[in-house]
N, C-alpha and C positions, 0 to 999 in steps of 0.2 A: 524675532524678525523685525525688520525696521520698518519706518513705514516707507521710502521708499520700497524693499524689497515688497512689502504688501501690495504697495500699488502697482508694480512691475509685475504681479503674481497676477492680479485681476484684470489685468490688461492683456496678458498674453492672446487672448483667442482676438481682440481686436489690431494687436501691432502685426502680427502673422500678416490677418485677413490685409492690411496696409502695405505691408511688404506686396506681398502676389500681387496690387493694382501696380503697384513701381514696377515690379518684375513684369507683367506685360504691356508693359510700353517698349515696343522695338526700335530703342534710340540706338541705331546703329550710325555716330558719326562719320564712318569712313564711306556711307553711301547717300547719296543725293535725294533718290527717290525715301530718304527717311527721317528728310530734312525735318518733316511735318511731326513727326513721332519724338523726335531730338528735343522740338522745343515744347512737346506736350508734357515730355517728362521734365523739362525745368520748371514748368508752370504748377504742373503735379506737385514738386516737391519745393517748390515755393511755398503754397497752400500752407501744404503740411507741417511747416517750417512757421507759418503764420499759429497755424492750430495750436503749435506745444509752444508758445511764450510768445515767438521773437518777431521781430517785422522784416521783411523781406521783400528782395526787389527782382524784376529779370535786369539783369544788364548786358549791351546788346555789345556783339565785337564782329568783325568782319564776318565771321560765319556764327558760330556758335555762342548762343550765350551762356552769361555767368551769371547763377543764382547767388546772392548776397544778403545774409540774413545777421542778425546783430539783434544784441542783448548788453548795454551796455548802462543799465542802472546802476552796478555795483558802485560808480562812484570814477569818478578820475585820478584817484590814487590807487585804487584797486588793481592789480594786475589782470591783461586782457589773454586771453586765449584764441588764439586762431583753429578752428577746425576746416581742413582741405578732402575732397571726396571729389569723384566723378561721377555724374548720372549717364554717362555714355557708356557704350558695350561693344566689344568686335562682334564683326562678320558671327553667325552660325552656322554656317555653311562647314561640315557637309551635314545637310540635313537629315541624311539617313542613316545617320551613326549615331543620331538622338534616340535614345530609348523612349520618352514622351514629348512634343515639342516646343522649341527654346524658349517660345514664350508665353508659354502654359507652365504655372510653377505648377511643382507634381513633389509631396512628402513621401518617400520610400527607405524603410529601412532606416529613421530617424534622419534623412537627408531634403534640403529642397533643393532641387532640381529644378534650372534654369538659367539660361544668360543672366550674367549679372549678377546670381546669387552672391558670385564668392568677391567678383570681381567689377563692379567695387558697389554696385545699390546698396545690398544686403550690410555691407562693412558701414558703409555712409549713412545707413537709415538707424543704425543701431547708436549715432551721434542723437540724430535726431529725437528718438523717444528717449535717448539717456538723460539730454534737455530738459525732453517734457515733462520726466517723472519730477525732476528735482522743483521745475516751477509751480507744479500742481500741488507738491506738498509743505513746499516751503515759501513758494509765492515768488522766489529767489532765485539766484543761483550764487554760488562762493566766488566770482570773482568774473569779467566783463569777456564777454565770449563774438566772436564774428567767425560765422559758417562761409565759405568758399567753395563753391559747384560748379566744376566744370564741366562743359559736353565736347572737350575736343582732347581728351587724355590720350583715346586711342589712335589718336591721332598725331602725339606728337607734340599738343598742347602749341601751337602753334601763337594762338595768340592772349595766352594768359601770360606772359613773362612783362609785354605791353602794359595789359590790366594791372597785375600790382604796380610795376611802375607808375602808371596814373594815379593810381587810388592809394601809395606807401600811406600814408600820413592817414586814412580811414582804416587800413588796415594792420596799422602799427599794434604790434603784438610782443609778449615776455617772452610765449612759445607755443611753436605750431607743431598738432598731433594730426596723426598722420595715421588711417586706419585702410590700408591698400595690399596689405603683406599679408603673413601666416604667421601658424603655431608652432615652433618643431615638430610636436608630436600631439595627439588627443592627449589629452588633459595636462599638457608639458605647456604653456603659452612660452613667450619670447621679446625682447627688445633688438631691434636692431640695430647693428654697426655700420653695417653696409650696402651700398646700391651696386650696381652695375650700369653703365652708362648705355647707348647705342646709337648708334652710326647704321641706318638704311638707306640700301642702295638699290636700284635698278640697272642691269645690266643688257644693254641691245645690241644683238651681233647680225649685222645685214650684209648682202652678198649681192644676188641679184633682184634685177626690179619688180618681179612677181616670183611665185612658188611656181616650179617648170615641171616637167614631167621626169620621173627621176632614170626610166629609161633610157630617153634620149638625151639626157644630159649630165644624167651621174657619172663620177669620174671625170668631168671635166671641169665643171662649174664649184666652186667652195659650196659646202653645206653650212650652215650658219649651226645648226643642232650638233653637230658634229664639235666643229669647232668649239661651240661655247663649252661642250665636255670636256674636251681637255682644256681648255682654259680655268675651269672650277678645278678638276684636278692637282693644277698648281699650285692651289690656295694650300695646303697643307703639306708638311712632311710625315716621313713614314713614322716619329714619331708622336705623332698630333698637334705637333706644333705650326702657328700660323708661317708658311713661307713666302712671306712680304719682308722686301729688304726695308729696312726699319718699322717696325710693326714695335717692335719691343723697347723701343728706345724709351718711351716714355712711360712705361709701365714700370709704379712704384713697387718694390719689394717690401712683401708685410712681416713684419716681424717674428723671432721666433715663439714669443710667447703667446699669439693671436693665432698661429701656426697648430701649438699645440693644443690650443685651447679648444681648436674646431676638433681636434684628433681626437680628444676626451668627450665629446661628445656622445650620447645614445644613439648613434646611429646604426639603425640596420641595412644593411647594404643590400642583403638578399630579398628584405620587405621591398627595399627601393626599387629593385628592378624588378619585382613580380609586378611593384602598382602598375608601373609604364610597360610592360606587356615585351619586352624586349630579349634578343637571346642572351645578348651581352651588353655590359656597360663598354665604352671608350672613351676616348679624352689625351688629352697631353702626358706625357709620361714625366716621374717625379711630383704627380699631386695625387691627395686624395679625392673621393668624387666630390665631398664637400668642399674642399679645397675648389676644384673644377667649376663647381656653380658657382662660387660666391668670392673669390677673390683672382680667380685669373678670366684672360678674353679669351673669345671663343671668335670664331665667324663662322655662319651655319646659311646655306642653303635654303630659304622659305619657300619659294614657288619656281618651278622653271613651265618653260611655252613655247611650242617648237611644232610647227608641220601639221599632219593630220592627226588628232586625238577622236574622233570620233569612231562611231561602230564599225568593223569590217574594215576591207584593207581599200589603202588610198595611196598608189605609187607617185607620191611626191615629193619633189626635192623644196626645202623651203627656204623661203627668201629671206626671212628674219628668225632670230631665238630670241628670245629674253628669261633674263632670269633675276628674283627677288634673292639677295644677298645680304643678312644683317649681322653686326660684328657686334656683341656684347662686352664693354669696355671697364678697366678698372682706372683707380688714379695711377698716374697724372694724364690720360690720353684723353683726346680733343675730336669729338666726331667728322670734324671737317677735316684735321688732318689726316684723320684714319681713311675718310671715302678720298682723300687727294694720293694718300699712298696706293689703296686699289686700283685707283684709273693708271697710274704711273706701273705697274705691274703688270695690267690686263696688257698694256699698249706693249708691255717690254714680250710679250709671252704669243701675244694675239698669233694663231698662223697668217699666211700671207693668203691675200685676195677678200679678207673679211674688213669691214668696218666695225671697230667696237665706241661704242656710249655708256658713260654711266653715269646714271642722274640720282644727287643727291633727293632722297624725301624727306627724311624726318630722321632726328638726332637727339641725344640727351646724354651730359655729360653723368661722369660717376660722383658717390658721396659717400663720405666717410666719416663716423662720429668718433668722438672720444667719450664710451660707454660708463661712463661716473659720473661723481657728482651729484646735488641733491636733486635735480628735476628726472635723472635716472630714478634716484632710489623711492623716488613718488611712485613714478609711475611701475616701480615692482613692487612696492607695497600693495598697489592698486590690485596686480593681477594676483599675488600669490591670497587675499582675501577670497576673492570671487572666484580662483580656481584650487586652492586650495595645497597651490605647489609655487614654488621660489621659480618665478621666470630664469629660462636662459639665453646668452646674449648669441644672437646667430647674425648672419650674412644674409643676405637675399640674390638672388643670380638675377632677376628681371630689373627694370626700370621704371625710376618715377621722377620724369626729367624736372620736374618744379622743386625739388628738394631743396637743388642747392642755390635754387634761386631766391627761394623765399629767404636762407641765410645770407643769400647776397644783399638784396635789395631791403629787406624789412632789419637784419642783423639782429633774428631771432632762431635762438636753436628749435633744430625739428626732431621728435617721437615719433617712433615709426611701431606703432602698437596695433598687427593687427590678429582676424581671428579667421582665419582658410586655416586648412589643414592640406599637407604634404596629399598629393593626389587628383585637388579637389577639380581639375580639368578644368582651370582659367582657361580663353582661349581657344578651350579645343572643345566635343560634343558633349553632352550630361554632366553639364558645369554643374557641383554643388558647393553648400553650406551645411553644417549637421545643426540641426534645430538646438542642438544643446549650445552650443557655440551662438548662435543667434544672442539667444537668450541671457546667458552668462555672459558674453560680451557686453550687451546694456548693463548690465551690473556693476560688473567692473570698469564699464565709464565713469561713473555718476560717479564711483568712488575716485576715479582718478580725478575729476575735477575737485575734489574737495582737500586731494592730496596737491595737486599743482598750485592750488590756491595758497595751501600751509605754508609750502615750500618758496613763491616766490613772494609771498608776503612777510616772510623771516624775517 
């Protein structure tokens, strides 16, 4: 055993107990009332960032700040390394679908349970101790590092594209890793190829100027609820394809041997749809389901709002609908053109007597790597050490709108190396991480920085 791994072994019951204070801070960025909590948790993992080597700053941006921490003795000829994470977490709402709550971590069944485990504290804190081990034992680290924390990821990241703009020349880096993704499978790890982009919309369909009574005025007055239904209906054809006239135009076709290569794949299909609890899979017809999540667009439905939802019956007819619309994009599509094609659609489909709105929120284009090469083959030497199997190279269906920015602006390739597993309820209630994964993921950090080092100092 090496002495990193020694000290990684001794530390366990305290990097845990470090984890569970991050995991109950309710940094939920997308709400107001948790402004206070948002920047407790940058302050939090500022500290702790201070604790294992590095020095560390808050930096403040119109809402949310940016934790910045650096390590940059190795020398000015040394290759630097960018690490990017978010200490921000969605909504956990609905709170009665939590088996323990969100921000109480809770170990069951070898899993932690809580907001944020998977997505992204838990990924993000496993940089940080993989740091600590290397400085405590070697006083070092292989090659000049600056950590990147943001609190507005689930947000849209709104104004972090700003920040490295100001800050390119501090944050100039060989290459930026990227720990926000999954595994394939338990003990199968992964490199990724690819993002999916996204385009969210709000959709408001108004009629008359309050919600009337639906007796005396149903059948005469447009219902907005009504209408916004079939207006979502139009979004698709019967064969799941999106039906927006030019939707498609800009959507690259991938190759056939990228094609196959997801087809050869481990994938259990019938494991897939027992995790997600569903009668049936769907999707576009002519793809696989992996094909589906990870190289073609989707547009899905997230919330609709319409009339009376509460107990027992409320005869009314309602004045507004709204509805949350977000379209999951591949290359070459453009979020802004995609929400300009929807509103041109909703307007061509709208029935008469309604007012339709749709208000762009948040967007993030797609990314695509070219999966070779020696900073690849580092970082799968890294993981098949510490997991004991040859990574394979997979897609990802979600989004991580900074990716391609950081290649834009810094003209540094990005790793996208992380450690969730298929399942683990990003997003949604009894979010986990499996403690083993935790743990082996610090491992096979600390190695990958000693491989990116090798690699970009050749």
């Amino acid at each position: 055993m090496s002495e990193i791994q020694t000290f990684l072994a001794a530390h366990r019951d305290r990097f845990m107990g470090e984890l569970f204070e991050f995991l109950r801070i309710p940094s939920v960025s997308a709400r107001s009332e948790h402004d206070s909590d948002t920047r407790r948790s940058a302050e939090w993992l500022a500290d702790r960032l201070r604790d294992a080597g590095l020095s560390a700053e808050i930096m403040e941006t119109p809402k949310h700040p940016v934790v910045l921490g650096e390590w940059k003795e190795a020398g000015p000829d040394a290759p630097t390394l960018l690490i990017y994470g978010h200490y921000d977490v969605q909504p956990p709402e609905p709170l009665e679908e939590w088996t323990s709550p969100p921000f109480e971590p809770e170990i069951r069944d070898g899993r932690i349970y809580a907001r944020g485990s998977a997505d992204d504290k838990g990924q993000l804190f496993m940089h940080v101790k993989a740091l600590e081990a290397h400085l405590n034992i070697h006083g070092t680290l292989p090659l000049n590092v600056v950590v990147v924390a943001e609190g507005e990821e689930e947000i849209g990241s709104p104004n972090l594209v700003p920040f490295v703009e100001q800050f390119r020349d501090r944050l100039a880096a060989d290459v930026v890793v990227i720990s926000d993704s999954g595994m394939f499978d338990e003990g199968l790890p992964a490199l990724l190829f690819s993002l999916r982009g996204l385009a969210y919309c709000e959709i408001h369909v108004t009629a008359a100027r309050s919600d009337l009574h639906s007796g005396a005025y149903g059948g005469a007055v447009p219902n907005p609820g009504m209408a916004l239904a079939r207006m979502l209906a139009t979004l698709h054809d019967a064969h799941g394809r999106i039906a927006i006239d030019g939707f498609y135009d800009d959507v690259l076709a991938w190759d056939e041997e990228t094609r196959e290569a997801i087809r050869d794949l481990p994938f259990d299909e019938e494991k897939f749809l027992a995790g997600v609890g569903a009668p049936a899979l769907s999707g576009e017809e002519g793809f696989s389901t992996l094909e589906r999540l990870w190289i073609r667009p989707t547009c899905e439905v997230n919330g609709l709002l319409s009339g009376y939802t509460g107990e027992g019956a409320k005869t009314v007819l309602p004045a507004r609908a709204m509805a949350k619309v977000s379209f999951r994009l591949v290359p070459d599509q453009k979020p802004g053109r995609v929400a300009e094609l929807l509103r041109t659609h909703l307007e061509k489909v709208a029935p008469e007597g309604v007012r339709v709105q749709v208000v762009e929120l948040h967007g993030g284009e797609p990314w695509r790597a070219n999966p070779s090469g020696p900073l690849f083959e580092a970082a799968s030497t890294a993981l098949e050490e510490a997991f004991g199997t040859k990574p394979v190279l997979m897609g990802e269906g979600g989004s991580i709108p900074i990716v391609g920015d950081f290649e834009k602006v810094l003209g540094a390739p990005v790793l996208l190396v992380g450690f969730s597993l298929p399942g683990c309820n990003m997003h949604a209630p009894d979010e986990w991480l499996t403690v083993d994964n935790f743990q082996t993921g610090i491992a096979s950090l600390t190695r990958l920085y000693e491989e990116l080092a090798e690699s970009l100092s050749g």
